[in-house]
C-alpha positions in Angstrom: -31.5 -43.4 35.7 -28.0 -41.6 36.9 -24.8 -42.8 34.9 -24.5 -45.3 37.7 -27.6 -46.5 37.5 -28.2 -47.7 40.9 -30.1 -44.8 41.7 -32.8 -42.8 39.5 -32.2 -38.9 38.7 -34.7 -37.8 41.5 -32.2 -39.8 44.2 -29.3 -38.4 42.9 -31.0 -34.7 43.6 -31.6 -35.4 47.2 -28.5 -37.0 47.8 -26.8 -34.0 46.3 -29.2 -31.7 48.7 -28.5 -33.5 51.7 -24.6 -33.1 50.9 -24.7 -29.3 50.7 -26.7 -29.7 54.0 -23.9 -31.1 55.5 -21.0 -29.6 53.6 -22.9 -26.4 55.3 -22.9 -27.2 58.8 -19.6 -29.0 58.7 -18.4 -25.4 57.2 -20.0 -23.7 60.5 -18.3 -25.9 62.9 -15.3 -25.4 61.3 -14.5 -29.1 60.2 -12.3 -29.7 57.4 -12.0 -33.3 56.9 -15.8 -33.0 57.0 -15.6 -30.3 54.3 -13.8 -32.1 52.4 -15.7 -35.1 52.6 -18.9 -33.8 51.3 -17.1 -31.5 48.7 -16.4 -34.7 47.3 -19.3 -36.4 47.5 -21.2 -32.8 45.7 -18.6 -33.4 42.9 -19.4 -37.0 42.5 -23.3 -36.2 42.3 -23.4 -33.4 40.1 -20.8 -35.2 37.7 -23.4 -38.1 37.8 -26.0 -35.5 37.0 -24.4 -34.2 34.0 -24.0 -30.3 35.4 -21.3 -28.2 36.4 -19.4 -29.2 39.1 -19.0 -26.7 42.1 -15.4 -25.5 42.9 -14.5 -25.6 46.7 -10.8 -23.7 46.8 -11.5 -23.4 51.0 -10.6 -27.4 51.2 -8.6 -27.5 47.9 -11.4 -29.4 46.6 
């Protein structure tokens, strides 16, 4: 289980996946609010996962 525990480790890890996926194309079409938004959301998962949480200076995340 994740330090939430709502959702098991495995979740967490494709949730986190499909937020780089989107923090990606958001980065293409040159949306910053949407940027931003998933930045967040990879910080929130990978703090939940216990590993080192990504840096995005671009958004000031």
């Amino acid at each position: 289980m994740s330090a939430r525990g709502k959702f098991t480790t495995g979740q967490t890890w494709g949730a986190l996946k499909k937020a780089w996926k989107g923090y990606k194309i958001a980065k293409v079409q040159s949306d910053r609010a949407k940027m931003t938004e998933y930045a967040k959301k990879i910080k929130t998962l990978q703090g939940e996962l216990g590993i080192k949480q990504s840096s995005f200076p671009d958004v000031g995340v």
